[in-house]
C-alpha positions as CSV (number, residue, x, y, z in Angstrom):
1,X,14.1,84.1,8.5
2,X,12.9,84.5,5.3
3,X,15.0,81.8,3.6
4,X,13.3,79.3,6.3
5,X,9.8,80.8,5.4
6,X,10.5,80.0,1.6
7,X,11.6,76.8,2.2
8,X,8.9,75.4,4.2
9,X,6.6,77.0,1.2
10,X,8.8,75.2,-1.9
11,X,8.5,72.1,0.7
12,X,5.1,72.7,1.1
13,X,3.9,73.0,-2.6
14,X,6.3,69.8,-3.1
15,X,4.4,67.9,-1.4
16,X,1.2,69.2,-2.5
17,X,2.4,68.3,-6.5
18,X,3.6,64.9,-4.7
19,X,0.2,64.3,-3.7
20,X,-1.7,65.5,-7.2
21,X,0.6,63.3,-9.4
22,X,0.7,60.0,-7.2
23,X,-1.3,56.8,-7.1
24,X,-4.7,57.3,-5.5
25,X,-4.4,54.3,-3.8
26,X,-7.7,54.4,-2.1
27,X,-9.0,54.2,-6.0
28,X,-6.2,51.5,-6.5
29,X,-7.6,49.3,-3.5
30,X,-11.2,49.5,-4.6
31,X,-10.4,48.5,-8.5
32,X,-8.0,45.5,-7.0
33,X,-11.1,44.1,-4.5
34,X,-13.1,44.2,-7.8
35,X,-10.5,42.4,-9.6
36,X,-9.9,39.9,-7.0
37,X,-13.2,38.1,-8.0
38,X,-11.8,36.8,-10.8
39,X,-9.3,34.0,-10.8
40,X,-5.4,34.7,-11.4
41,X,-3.8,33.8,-14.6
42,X,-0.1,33.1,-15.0
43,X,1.6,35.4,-18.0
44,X,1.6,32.1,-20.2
45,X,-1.9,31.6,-19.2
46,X,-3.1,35.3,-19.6
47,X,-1.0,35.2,-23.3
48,X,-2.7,32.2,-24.5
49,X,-6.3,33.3,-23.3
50,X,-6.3,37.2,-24.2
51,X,-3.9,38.1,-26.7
52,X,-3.5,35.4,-28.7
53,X,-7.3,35.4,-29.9
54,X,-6.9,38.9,-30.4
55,X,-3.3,39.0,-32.5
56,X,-1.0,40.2,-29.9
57,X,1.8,39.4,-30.5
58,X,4.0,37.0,-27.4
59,X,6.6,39.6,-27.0
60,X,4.0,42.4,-26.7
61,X,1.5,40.6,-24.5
62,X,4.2,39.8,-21.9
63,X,6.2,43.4,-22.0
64,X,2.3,44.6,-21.2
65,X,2.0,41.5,-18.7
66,X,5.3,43.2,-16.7
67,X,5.4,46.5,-17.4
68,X,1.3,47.5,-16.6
69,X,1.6,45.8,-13.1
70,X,4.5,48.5,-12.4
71,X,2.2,51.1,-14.0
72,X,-0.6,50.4,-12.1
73,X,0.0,48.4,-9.2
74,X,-2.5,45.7,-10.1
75,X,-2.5,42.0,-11.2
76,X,-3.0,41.9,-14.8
77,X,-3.4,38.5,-14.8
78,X,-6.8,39.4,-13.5
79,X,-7.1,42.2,-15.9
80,X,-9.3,41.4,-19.8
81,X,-8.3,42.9,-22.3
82,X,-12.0,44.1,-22.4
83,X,-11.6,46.4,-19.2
84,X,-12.2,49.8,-19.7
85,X,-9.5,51.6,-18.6
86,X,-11.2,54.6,-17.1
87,X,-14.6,53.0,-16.4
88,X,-13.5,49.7,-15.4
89,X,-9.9,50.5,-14.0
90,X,-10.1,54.0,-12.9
91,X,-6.5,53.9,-15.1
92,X,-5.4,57.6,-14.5
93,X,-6.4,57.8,-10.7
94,X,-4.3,54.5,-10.0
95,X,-1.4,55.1,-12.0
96,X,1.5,57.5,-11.5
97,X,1.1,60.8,-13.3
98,X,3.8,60.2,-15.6
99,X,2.8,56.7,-16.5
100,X,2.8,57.5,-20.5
101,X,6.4,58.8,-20.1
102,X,7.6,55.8,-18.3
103,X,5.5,53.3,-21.1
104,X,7.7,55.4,-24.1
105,X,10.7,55.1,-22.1
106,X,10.1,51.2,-21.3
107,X,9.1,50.3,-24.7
108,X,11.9,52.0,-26.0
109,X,14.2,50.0,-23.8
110,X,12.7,47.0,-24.8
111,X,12.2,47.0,-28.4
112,X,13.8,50.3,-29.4
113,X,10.6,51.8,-31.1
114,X,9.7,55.6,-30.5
115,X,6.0,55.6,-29.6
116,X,6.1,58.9,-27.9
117,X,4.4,61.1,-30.1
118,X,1.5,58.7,-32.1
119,X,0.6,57.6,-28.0
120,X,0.3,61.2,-27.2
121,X,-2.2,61.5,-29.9
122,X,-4.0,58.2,-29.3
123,X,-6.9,57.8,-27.3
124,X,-7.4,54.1,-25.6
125,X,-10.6,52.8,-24.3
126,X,-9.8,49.2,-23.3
127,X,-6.2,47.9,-22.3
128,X,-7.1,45.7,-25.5
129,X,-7.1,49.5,-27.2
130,X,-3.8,50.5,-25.8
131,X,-1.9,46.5,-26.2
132,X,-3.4,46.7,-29.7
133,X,-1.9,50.3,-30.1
134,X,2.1,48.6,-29.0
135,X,1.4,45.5,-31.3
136,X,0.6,48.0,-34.7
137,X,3.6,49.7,-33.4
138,X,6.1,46.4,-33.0
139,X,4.1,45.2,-35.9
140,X,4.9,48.1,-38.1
141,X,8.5,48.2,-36.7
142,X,9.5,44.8,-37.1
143,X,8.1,44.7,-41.3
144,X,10.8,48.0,-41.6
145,X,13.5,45.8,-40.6
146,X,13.1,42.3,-41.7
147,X,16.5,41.6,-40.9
148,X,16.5,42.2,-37.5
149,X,15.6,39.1,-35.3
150,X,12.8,39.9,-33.7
């Protein structure tokens, strides 16, 4: 009896931490009706009109194009680069808790570049903050090794 007790407790809290690190997707619903006021823009499109103007680099830009949308669950071809993430995009309500981990983990993956530790230490403002913050980082990454194609 008291096995069954515990269990229904360690269930219990499990889905109580399941519940604190998820998606508020109420949140997530409100930022995408404010987002859906603005017109959709392809990757190519979003590249050529955000990032480029502000150095960010093509490979960057669309890794951020992909990866962001998982993050998130919205359409960043609706997203500036001039959004604040908190004020604007309510970023840590709407993403999953471990978002961060995932990013160093996906980055990694992509491009082979440890950003875990100088993003822990960051602080981002605007997704043009954080997408500036993986360009320095590719940037930085891809002047250590010239002779890797890039």
């Amino acid at each position: 009896m008291w096995q069954r007790l515990k269990n229904w407790k360690n269930w219990y809290n499990g889905l109580r931490s399941y519940r604190a690190m998820s998606p508020d997707l109420r949140v997530r619903r409100w930022v995408r009706q404010q987002l859906d006021q603005r017109p959709y823009l392809s990757e190519p499109e979003w590249i050529a009109q955000y990032c480029q103007p502000d150095g960010i680099a093509a490979p960057i830009a669309a890794f951020a194009y992909v990866h962001f949308q998982r993050y998130s669950g919205l359409e960043i071809g609706r997203v500036r680069l001039s959004d604040r993430l908190e004020a604007d995009l309510r970023w840590t309500q709407i993403c999953w808790f471990d978002w961060t981990f995932t990013l160093c983990q996906d980055f990694w993956s992509s491009f082979s570049i440890n950003i875990e530790e100088p993003l822990l230490e960051a602080d981002f403002y605007t997704v043009g903050d954080l997408l500036g913050f993986l360009n320095d980082r590719w940037t930085q990454h891809c002047s250590q090794s010239p002779a890797q194609e890039v």
